[in-house]
VMD Tcl script that builds the backbone (N, CA, C; Angstrom):
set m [mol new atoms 192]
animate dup $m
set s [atomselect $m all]
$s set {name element resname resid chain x y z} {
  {N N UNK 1 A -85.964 123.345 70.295}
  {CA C UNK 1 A -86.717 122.419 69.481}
  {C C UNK 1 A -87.979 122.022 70.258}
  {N N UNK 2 A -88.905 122.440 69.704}
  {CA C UNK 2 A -90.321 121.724 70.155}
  {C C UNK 2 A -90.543 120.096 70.499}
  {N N UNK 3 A -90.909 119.891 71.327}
  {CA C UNK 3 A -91.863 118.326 71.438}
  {C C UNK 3 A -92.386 117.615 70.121}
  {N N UNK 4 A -93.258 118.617 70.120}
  {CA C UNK 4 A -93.471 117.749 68.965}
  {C C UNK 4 A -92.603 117.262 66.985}
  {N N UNK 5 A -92.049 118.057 67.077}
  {CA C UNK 5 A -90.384 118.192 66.072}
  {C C UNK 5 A -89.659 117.367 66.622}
  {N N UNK 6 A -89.559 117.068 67.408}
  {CA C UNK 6 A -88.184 115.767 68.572}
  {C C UNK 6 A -89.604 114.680 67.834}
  {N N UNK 7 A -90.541 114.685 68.539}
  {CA C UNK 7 A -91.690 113.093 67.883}
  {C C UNK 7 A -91.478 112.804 66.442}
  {N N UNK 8 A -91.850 113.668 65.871}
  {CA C UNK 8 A -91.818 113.691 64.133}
  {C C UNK 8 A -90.557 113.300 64.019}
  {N N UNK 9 A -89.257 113.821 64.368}
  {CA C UNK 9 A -88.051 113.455 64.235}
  {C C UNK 9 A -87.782 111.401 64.445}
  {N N UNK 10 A -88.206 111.112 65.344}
  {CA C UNK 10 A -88.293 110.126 65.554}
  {C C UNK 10 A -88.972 108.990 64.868}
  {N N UNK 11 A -90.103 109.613 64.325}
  {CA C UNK 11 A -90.591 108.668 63.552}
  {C C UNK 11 A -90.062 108.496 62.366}
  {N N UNK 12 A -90.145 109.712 61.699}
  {CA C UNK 12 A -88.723 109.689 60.350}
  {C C UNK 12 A -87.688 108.605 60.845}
  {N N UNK 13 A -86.777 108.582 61.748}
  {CA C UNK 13 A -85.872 107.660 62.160}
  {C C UNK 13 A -86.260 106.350 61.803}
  {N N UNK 14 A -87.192 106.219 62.560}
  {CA C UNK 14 A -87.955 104.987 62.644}
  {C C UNK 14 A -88.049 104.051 61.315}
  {N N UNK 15 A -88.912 105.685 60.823}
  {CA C UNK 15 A -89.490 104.837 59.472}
  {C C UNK 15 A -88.263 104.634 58.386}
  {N N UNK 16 A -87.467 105.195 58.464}
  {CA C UNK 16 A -86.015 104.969 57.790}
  {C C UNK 16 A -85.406 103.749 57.527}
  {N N UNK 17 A -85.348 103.404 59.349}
  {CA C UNK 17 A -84.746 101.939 60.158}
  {C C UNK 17 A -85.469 101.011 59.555}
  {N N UNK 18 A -86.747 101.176 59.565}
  {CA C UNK 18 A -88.013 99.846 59.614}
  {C C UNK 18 A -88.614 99.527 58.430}
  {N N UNK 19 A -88.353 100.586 57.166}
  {CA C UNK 19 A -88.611 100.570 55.765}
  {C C UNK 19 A -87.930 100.121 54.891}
  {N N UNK 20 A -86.925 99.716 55.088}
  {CA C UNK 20 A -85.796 99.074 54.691}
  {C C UNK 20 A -86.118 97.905 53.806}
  {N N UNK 21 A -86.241 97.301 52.675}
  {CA C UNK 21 A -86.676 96.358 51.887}
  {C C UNK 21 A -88.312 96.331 51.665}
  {N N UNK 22 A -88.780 97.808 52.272}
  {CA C UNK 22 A -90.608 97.988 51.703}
  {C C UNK 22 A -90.585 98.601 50.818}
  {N N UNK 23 A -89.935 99.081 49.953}
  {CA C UNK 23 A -89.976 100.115 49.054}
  {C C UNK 23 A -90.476 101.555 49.488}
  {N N UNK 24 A -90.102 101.867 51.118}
  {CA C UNK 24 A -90.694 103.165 50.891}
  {C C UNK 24 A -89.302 104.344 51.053}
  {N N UNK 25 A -89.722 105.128 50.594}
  {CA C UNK 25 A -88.409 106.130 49.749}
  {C C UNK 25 A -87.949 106.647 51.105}
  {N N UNK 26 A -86.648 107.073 51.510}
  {CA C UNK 26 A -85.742 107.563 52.414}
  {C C UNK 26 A -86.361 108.637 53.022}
  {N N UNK 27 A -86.663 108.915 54.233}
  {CA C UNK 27 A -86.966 110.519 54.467}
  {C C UNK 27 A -85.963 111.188 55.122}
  {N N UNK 28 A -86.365 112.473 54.783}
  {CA C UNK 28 A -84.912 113.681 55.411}
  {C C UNK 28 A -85.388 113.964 56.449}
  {N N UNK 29 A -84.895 113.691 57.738}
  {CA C UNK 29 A -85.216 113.835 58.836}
  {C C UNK 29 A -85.181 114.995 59.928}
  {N N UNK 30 A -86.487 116.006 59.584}
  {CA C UNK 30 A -86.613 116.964 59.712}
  {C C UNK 30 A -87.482 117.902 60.792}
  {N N UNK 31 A -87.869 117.050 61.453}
  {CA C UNK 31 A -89.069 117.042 61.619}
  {C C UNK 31 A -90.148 118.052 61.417}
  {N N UNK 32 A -90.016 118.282 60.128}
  {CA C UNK 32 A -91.775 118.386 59.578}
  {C C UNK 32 A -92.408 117.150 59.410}
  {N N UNK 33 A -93.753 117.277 59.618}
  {CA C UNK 33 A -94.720 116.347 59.324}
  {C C UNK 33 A -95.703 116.835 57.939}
  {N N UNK 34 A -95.053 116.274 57.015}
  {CA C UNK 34 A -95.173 116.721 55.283}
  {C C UNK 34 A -96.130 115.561 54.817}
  {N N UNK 35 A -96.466 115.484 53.777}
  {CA C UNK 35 A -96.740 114.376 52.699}
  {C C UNK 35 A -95.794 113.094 52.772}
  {N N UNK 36 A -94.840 113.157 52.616}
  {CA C UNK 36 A -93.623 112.191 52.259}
  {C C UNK 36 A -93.880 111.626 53.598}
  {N N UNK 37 A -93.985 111.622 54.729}
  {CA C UNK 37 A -93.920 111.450 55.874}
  {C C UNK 37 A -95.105 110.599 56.002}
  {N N UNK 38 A -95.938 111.662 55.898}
  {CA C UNK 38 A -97.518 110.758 56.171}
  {C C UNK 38 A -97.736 109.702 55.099}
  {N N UNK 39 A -96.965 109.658 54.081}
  {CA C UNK 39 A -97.510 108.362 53.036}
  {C C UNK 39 A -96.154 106.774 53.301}
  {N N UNK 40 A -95.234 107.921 53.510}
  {CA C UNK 40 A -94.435 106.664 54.401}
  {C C UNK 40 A -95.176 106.103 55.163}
  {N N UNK 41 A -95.501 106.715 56.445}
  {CA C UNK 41 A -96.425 105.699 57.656}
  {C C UNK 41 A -97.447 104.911 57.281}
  {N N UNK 42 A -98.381 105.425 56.102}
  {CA C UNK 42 A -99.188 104.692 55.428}
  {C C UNK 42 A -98.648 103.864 55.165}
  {N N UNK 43 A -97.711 103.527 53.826}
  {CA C UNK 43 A -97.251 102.427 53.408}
  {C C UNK 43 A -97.006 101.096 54.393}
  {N N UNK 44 A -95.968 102.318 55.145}
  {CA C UNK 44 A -94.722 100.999 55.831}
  {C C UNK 44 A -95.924 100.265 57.020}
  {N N UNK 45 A -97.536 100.973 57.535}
  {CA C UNK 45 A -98.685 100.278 57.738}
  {C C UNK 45 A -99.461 99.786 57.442}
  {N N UNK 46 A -99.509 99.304 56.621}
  {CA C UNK 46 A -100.044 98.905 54.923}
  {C C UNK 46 A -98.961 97.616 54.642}
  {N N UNK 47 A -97.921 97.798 54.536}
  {CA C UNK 47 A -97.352 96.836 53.759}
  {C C UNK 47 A -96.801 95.600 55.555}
  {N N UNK 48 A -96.669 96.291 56.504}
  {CA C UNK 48 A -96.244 95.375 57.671}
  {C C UNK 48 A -97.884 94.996 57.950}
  {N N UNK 49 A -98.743 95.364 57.800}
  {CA C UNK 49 A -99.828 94.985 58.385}
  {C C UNK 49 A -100.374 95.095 60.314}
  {N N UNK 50 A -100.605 94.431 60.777}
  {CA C UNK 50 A -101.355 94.781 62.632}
  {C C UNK 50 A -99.928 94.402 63.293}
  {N N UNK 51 A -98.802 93.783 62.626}
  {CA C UNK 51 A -97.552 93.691 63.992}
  {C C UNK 51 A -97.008 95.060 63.793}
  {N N UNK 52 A -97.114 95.730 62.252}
  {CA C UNK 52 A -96.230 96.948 61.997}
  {C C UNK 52 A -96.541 98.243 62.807}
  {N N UNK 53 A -97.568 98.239 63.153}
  {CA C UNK 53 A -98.236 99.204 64.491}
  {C C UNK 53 A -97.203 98.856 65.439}
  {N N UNK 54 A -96.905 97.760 66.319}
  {CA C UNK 54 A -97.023 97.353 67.381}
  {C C UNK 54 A -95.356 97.862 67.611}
  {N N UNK 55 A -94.620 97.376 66.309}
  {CA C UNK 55 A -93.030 97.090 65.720}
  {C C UNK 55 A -92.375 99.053 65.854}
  {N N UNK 56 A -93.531 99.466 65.561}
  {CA C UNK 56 A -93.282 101.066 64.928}
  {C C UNK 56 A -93.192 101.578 66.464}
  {N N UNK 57 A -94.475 101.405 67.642}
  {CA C UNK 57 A -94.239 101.606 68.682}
  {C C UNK 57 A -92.743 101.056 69.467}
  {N N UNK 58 A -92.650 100.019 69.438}
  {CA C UNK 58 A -91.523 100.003 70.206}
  {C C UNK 58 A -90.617 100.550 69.913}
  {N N UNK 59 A -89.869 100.724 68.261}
  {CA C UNK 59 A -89.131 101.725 67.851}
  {C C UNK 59 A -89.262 102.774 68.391}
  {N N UNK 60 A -90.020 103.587 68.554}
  {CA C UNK 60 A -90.534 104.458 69.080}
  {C C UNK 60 A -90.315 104.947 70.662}
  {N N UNK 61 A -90.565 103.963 71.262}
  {CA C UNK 61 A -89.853 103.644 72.663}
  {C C UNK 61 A -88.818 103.823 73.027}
  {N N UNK 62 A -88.120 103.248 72.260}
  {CA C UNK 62 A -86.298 102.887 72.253}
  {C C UNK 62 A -85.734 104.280 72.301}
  {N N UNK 63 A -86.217 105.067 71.638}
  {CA C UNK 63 A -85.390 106.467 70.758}
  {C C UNK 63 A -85.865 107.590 71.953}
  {N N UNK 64 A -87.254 106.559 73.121}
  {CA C UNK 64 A -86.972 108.100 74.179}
  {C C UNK 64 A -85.932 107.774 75.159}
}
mol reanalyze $m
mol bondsrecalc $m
mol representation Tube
mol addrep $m
């Protein structure tokens, strides 16, 4: 498994964990970096606003 497929993987995780009551739809955690993926991160940055950056990183952290 590539580096970067383990990252993508993670963020899917993430955004799974952390989307939870945003309305953004479940992703299959795959790591491709698709549409569904990239409009998740939009949203769930969009709808958390400047802590949801910060919130997404530490998630992010945790999972290395």
């Amino acid at each position: 498994m590539e580096i970067t497929e383990i990252a993508i993987r993670r963020l899917q995780r993430s955004l799974n964990a952390l989307g939870r009551g945003l309305d953004i739809p479940h992703l299959r955690v795959d790591g491709r970096l698709d549409r569904k993926t990239v409009a998740a991160l939009a949203h769930f940055l969009a709808a958390r606003g400047p802590e949801g950056e910060e919130v997404l990183v530490r998630a992010l952290l945790a999972l290395d």
